[in-house]
TITIRO-770419 format. One record per atom (N, C-alpha, C, O): x, y, z. Coordinates in steps of 0.02 Angstrom, whole numbers, plus 50000, padded with zeros to 5 digits. Example, Ala and Ser with C-alpha at 12.3 -4.5 7.8 and 13.67 -1.06 7.14 Angstrom:
REM TITIRO-770419
506604971650390 506154977550390 506604983550390 507124983450423 506424988850354 506844994750357 506455000250394 506705005750402 
//
This chain:
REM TITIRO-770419
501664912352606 502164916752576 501824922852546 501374922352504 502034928652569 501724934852528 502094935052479 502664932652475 501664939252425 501634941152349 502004947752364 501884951352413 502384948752327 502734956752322 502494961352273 502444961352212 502344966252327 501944971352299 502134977952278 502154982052324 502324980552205 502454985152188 502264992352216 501684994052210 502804997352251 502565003252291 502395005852228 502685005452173 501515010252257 501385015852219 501965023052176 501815026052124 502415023852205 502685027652223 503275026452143 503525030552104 503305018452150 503795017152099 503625014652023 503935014451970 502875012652047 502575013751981 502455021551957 502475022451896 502375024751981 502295033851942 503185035251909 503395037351855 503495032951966 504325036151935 504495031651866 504845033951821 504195024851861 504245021851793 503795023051722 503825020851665 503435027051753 502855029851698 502995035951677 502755038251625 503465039851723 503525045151677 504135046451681 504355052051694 504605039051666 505225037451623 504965036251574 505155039751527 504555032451562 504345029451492 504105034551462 504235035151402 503635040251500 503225044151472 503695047651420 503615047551359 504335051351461 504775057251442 505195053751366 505305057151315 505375046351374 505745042751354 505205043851259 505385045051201 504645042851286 504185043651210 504065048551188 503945049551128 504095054051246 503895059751206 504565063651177 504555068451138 504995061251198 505665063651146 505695060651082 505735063651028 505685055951089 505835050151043 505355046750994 505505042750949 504705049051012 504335048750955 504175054550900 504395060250902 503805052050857 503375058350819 503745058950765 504245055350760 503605063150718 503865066750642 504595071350664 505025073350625 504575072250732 505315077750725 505845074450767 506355077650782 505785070050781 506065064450814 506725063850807 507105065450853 506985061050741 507825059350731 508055066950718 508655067650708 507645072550715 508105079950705 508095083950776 508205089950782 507925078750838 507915082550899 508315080750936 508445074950920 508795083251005 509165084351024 509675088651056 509775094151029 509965087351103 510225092551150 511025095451101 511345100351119 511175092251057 511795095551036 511545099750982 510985099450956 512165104650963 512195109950924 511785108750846 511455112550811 511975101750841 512165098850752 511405097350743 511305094350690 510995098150768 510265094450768 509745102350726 509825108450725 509225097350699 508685101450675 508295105850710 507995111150701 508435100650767 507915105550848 508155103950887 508155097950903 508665111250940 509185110850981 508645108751053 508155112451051 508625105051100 508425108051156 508925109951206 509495107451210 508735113751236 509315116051295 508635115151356 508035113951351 509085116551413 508715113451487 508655118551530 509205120251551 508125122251554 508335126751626 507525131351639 507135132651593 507445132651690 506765132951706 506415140051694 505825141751691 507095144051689 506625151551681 506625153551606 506185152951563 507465156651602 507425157051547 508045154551509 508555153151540 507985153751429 508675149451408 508915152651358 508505156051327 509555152751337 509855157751285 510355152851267 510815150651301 510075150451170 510455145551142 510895150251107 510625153951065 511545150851117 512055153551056 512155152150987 512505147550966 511805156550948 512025154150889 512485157250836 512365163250824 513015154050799 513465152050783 513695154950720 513425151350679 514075159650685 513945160150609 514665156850595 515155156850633 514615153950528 515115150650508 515965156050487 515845161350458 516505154950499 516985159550478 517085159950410 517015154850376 517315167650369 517115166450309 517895170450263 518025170750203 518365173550339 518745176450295 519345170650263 519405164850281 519735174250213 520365171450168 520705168150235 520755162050234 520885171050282 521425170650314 522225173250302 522325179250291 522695169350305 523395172850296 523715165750264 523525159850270 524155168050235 524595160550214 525345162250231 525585167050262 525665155850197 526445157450213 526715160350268 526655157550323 527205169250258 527695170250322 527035174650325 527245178650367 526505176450313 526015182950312 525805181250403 525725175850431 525775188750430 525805188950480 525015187550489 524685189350441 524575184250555 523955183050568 523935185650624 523325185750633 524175187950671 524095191550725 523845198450692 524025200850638 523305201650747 522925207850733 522255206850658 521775210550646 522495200250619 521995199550579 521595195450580 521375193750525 521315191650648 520865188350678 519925188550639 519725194150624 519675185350631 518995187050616 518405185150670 518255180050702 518185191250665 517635192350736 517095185250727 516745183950678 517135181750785 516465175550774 515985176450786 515795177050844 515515177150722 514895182250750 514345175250783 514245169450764 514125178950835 513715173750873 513125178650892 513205184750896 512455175150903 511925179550924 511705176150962 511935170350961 511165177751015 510675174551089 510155172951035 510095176350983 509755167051051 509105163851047 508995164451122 509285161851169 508385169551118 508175167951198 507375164451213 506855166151185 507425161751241 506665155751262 506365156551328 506715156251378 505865157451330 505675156851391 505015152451418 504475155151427 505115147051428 504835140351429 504195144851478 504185150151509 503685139051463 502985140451511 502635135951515 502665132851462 502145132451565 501615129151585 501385126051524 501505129351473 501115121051517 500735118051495 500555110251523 500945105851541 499715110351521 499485104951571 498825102051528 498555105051482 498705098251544 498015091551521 497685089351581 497795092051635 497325085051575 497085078351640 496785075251618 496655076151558 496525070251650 496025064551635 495745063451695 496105061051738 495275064351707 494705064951771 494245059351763 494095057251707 494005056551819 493465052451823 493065052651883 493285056751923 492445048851907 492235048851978 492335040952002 492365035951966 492375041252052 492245033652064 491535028252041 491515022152046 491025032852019 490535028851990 490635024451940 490545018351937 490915030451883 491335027451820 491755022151819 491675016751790 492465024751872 492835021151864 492715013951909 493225010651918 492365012451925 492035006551957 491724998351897 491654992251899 491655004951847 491225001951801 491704996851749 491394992051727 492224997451733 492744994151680 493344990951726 493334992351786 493814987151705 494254984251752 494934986651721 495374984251685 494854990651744 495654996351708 495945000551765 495535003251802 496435001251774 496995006351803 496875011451784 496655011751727 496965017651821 496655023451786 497435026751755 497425028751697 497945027051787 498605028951761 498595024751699 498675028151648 498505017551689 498835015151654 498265016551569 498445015951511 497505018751600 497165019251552 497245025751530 496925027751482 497675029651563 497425038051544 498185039051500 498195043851462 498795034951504 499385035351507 499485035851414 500045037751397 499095034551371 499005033451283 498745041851271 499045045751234 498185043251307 497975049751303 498425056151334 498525061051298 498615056051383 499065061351396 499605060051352 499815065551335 499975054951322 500375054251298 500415055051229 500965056551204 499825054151186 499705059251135 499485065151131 499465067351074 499205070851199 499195077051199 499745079151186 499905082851139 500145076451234 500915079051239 501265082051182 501465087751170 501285073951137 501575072851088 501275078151032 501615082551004 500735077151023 500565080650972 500355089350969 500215092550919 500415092051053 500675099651070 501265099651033 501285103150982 501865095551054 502455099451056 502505098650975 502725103450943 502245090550929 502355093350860 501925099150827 501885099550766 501685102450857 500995107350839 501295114950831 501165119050787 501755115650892 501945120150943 502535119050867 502605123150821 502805113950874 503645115650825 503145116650754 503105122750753 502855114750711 502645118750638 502415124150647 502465127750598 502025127850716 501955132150713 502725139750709 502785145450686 503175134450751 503665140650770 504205139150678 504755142050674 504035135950633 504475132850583 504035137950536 504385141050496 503345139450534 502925145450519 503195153750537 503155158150493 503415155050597 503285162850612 503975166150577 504495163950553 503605173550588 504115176750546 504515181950628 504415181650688 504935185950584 505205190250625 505125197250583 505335197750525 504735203350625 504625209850590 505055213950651 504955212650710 505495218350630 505855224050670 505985218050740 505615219550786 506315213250752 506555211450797 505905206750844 505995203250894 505365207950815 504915204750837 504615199250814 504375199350757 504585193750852 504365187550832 503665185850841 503385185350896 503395185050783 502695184750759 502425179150737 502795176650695 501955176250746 501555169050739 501405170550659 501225176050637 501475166150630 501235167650547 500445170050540 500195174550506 500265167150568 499425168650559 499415176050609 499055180350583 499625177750653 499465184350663 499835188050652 499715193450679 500435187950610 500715194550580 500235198450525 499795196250488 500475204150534 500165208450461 500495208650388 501045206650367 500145210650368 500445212650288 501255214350291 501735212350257 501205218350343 501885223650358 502305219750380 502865219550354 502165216050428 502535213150438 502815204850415 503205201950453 502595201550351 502675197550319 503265200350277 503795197650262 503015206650261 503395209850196 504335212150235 504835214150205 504255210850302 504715216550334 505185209050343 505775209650329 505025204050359 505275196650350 505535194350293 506065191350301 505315194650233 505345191950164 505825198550141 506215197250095 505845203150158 506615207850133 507135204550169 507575201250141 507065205450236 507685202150276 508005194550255 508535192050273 507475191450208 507435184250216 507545181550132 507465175950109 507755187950096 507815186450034 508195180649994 508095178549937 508605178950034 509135173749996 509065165450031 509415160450019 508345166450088 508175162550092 507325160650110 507025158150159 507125163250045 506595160350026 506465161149961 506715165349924 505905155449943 505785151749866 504995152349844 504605148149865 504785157249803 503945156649790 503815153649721 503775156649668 503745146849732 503525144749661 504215139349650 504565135649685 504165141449574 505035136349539 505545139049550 506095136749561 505275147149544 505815151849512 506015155749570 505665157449618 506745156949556 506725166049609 506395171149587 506185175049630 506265172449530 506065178749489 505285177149503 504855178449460 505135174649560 504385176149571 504575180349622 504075182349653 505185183049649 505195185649740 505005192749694 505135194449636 504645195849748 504875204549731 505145208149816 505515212949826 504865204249858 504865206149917 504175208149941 504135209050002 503585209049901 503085210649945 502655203349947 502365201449897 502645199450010 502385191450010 501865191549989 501895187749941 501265193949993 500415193549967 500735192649904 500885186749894 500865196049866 501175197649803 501275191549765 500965188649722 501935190549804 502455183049794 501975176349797 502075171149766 501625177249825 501295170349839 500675170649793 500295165949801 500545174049760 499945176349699 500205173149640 499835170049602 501115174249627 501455171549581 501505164249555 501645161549502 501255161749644 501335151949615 500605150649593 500085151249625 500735148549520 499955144549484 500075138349482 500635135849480 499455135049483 499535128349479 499825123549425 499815117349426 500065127049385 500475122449338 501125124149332 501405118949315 501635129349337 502195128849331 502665130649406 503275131049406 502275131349461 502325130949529 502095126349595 501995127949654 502065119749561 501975114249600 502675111649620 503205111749589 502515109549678 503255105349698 503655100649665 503315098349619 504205098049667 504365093649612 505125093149639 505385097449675 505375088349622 506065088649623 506625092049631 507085091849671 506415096949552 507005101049541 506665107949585 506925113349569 506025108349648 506055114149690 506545111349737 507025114249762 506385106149746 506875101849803 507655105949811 507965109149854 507755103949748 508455105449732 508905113049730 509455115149746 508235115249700 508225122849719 508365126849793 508825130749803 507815124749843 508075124649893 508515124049943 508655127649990 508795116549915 509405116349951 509925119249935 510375118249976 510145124549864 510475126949817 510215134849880 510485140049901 509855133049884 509875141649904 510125141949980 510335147250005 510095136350013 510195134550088 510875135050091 511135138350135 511235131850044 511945131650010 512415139650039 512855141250079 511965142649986 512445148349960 511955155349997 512085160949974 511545154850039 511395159350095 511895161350138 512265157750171 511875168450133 512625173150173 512375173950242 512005178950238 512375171350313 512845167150328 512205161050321 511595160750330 512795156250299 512535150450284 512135148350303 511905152150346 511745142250296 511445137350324 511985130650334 512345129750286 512045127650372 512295122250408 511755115850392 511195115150418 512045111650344 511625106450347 511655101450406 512085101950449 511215096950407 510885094150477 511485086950468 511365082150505 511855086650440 512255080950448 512885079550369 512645078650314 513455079550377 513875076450323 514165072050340 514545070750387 513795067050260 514185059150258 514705056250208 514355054450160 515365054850193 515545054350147 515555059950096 515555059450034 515555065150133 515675071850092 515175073550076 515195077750031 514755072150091 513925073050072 513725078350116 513975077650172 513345083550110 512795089050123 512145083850138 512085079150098 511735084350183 511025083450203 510715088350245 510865091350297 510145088350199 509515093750236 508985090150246 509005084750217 508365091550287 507865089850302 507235095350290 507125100850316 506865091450240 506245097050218 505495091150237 505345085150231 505155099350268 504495095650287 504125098150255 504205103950236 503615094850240 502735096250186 502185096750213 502215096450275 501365098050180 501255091750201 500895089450155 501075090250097 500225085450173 500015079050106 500295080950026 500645078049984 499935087350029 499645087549945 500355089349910 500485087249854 500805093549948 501475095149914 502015088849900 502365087849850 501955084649969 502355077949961 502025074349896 502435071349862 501525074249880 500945070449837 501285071949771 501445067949727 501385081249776 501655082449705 502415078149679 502435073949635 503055080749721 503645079749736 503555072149720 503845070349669 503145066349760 503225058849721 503005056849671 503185052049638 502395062249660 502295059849587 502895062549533 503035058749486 503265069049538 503815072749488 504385066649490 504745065549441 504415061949566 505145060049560 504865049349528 505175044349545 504385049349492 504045041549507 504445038849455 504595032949455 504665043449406 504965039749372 505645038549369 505855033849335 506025042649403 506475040649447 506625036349469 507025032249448 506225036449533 506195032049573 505925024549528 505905019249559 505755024849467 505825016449452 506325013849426 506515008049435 506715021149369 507475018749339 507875016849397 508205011749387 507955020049467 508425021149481 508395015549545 508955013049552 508015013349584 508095009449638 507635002349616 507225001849570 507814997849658 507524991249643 506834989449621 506354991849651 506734985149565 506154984149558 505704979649581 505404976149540 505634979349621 505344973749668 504874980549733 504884986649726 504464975649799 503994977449836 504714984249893 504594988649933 505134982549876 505654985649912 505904994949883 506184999349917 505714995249822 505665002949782 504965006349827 504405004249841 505285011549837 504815018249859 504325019649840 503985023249877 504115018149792 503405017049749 502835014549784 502235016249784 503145010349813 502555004049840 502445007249923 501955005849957 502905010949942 503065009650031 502915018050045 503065022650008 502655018250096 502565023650126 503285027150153 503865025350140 503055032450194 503825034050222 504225041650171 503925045450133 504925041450189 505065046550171 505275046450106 505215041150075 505595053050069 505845051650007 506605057550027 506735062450063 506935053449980 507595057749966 507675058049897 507525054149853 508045065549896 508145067849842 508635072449831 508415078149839 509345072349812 509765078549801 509935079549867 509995085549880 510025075549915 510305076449988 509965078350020 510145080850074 509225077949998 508545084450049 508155075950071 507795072150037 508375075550126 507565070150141 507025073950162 507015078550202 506405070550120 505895074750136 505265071650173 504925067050151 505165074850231 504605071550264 503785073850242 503575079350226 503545069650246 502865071950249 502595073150327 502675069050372 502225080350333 501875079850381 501135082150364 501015087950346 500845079350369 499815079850351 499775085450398 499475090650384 500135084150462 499785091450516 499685099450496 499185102950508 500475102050449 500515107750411 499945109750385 499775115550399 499485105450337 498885106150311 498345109150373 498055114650373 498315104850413 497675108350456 497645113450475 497095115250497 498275118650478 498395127150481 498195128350418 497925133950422 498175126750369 497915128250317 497135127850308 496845133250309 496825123250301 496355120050302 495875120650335 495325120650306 495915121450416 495355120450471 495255113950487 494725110750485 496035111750511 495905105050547 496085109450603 496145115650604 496155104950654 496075105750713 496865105650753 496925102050802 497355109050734 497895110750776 497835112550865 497545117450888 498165107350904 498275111250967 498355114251019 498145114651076 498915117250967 499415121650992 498945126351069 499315127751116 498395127851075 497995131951125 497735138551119 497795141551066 497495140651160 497045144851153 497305152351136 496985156651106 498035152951166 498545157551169 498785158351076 498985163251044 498655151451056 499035152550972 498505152250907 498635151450847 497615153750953 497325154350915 497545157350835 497535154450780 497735163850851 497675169550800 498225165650755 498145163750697 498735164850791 499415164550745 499385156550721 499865155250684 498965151250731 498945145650695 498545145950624 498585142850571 498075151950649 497475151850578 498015155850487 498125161650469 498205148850458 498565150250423 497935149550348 498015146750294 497515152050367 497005151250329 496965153750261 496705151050212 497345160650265 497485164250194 497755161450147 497785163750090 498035155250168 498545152150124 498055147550073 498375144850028 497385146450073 497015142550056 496775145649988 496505142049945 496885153249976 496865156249922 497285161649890 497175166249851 497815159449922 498355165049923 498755163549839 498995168649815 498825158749806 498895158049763 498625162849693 498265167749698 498935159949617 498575162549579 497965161349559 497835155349554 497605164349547 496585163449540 496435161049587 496055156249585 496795164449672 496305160849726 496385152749733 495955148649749 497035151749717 497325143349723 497645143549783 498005148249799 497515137049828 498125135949877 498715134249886 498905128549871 499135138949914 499865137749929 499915134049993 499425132750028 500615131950008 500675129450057 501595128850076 501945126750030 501795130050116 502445130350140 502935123850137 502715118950167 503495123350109 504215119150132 504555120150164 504995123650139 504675118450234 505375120050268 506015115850272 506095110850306 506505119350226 507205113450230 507445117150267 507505123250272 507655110350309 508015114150382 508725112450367 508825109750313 509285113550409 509865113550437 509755113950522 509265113850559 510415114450530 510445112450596 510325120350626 510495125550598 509995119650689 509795125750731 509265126750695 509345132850700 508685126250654 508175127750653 507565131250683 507225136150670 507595124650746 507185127450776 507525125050866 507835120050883 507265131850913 507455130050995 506755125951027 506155126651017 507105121951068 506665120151108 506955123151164 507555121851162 506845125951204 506815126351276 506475121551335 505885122351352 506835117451359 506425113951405 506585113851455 507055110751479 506055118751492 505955120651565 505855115951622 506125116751676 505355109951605 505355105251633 504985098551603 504455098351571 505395093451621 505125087651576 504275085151597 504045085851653 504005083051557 503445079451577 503285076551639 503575071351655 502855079251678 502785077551743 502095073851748 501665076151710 501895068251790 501455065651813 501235067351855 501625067051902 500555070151873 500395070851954 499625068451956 499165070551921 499605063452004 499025060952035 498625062452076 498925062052130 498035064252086 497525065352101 497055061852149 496635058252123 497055062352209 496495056752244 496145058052298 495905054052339 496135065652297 496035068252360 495195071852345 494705072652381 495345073152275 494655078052273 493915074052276 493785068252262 493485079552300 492745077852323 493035071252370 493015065252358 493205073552407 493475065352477 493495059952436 493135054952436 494255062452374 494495054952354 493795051952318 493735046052332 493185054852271 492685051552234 492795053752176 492345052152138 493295057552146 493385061452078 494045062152075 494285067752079 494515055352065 495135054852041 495415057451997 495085057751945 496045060151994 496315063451898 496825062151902 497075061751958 497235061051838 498045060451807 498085066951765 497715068151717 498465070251785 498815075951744 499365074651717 499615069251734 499755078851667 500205078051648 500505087251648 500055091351636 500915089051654 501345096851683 501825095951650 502185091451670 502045099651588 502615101651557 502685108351558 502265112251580 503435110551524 503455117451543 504105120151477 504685120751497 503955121351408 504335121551376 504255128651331 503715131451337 504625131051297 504635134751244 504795133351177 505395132151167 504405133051127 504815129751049 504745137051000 504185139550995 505235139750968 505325145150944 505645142850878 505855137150876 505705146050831 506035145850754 506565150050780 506345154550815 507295149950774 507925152950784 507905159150720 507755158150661 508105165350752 508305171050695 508675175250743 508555177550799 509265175450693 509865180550713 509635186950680 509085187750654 510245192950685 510365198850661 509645200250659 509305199750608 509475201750704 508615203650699 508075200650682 507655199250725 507955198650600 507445194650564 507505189850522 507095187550482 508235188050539 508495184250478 508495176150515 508785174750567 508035170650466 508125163750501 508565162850481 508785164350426 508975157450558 509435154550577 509685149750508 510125150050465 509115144950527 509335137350479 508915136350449 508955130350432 508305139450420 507825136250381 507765142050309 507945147950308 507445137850252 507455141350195 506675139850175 506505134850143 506375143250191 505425142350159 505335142350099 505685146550071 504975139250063 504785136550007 504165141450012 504165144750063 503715142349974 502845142349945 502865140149865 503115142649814 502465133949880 502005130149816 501455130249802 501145131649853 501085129449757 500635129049720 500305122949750 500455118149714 499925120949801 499765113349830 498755113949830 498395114349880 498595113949770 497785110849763 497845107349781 498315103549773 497105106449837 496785099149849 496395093949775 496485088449750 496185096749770 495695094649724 496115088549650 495925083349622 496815093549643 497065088349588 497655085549622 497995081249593 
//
């Protein structure tokens, strides 16, 4: 009796179901991603180029009673997000000498590694685009905009952004603004939390929070270490009056925190644009990842570091084409096998009316390493 033997052909089409299946569905941006409108990070689908509509909320009185509403219609202001997805590729190469040597599948051994390139481009690729600004209609990587054009963002962007505790740190010129947060009365904390979402609130045209429950407002704000670090230590005592005292309170457990309708994630990656870890995003986002200034941009040469509370439309994905597998067995006559992996996406921060973000409200804190 023969053994039934799985076609080559149908093991690749199940590997990069699974592949696509993880790389949506895993990672830090995970439950805010998605093809519908209401999500933190819209993706839309199409290979050249993609134009997400976005949406402003209606804001006039309207008419009541016998009052006539014909001719007094209010215009729905909508603007293009346009994307234009592109290449991106990896591999994992070997010779047959090597691979002779261990008793492994080479798909199935290479399948963890392409699958965290992937993953950790596209979360790289989204803090970077949750970073850039918009100067005169132009969209700029944070790390390679200029002076001029930080400053030409942070006017446009006044009612939604936060330097420090206070508003009365904004003046509009950012070097400036971000000189304002010192390390003691501009650390993260709770009541910035709250602040933020207060300003996400009542931003003309709004921000759209990422979900309502029971009449409830929710936003989603990302960190990373040292600012989350602050924010749980401001909320610890809180968090002991207020939720169970046992191994089951937030105290004890890793994970996220909520606060004032803002869940807040930690992401450690944010830091390494700061820092000189190792983002990456590629060779193309050198300039605009090196968020390096931020390391003394503070008062006396202290480091700041960014909050993004999102709403919905935040940020676009464009996805040109899903994660592709392609195998390799031909080169040097079939002695130097490879697994690639071929995606083809665009991830952009959404801004209407020229320079103004869509759904996000930026924070800068006061975030020392050291204490």
């Amino acid at each position: 009796m023969a053994n039934v033997q799985i076609d080559s052909g149908n093991r690749v089409k199940k590997f990069l179901a699974d592949f696509f299946r993880e790389y949506v569905r895993e990672g830090r941006f995970s439950s805010e991603t998605g093809t519908s409108n209401d999500n933190v990070i819209v993706i839309k689908k199409d290979k050249k180029q993609i134009s997400i509509p976005l949406i402003a909320k209606l804001s006039s009185q309207g008419k009541s009673g016998s009052e006539t509403l014909r001719g007094s219609g209010e215009n729905l202001q909508n603007f293009p997000m346009v994307l234009t997805p592109t290449y991106h590729r990896n591999a994992v190469e070997y010779d047959k000498e090597e691979g002779d040597k261990p008793a492994f599948d080479l798909m199935t051994a290479a399948r963890p590694a392409l699958m965290d390139w992937a993953m950790e481009l596209k979360r790289d690729q989204t803090i970077l685009a949750l970073g850039a600004v918009s100067a005169s209609s132009t969209y700029i990587d944070y790390g390679a905009a200029s002076a001029a054009n930080h400053n030409t963002w942070a006017v446009a962007n006044s009612d939604r952004i936060l330097y420090g505790s206070t508003v009365a740190n904004y003046s509009g010129v950012h070097a400036t603004d971000l000189a304002n947060c010192d390390t003691t009365a501009d650390r993260a904390t709770g009541a910035v939390i709250a602040l933020l979402k207060r300003l996400a609130k009542n931003a003309s045209p709004k921000i759209r929070p990422k979900r309502v429950a029971n009449g409830r407002e929710y936003f989603v704000a990302y960190c990373d270490s040292y600012v989350f670090r602050d924010i749980k230590s401001d909320l610890q005592t809180s968090h002991q009056n207020a939720m169970p005292r046992s191994r089951d309170n937030i105290l004890f457990q890793d994970g996220d925190l909520e606060w004032d309708g803002v869940i807040i994630k930690e992401l450690p990656e944010i830091g390494d644009f700061i820092d000189g870890g190792s983002p990456i995003v590629g060779a193309d986002f050198t300039a605009g990842a090196d968020w390096s200034s931020l390391a003394t941009a503070g008062a006396s040469n202290t480091r700041v570091s960014p909050i993004f509370l999102c709403g919905q439309q935040a940020v676009g994905f464009g996805l040109g084409q899903a994660p592709l597998i392609k195998v390799d067995a031909t080169w040097d006559y079939g002695f130097q096998p490879g697994v690639a992996i071929e995606c083809k996406h665009d991830i952009d921060k959404a801004f209407f009316q020229s320079d103004i973000q869509h759904g996000v409200v930026t924070g800068w804190v006061s975030a020392p390493i050291s204490a």
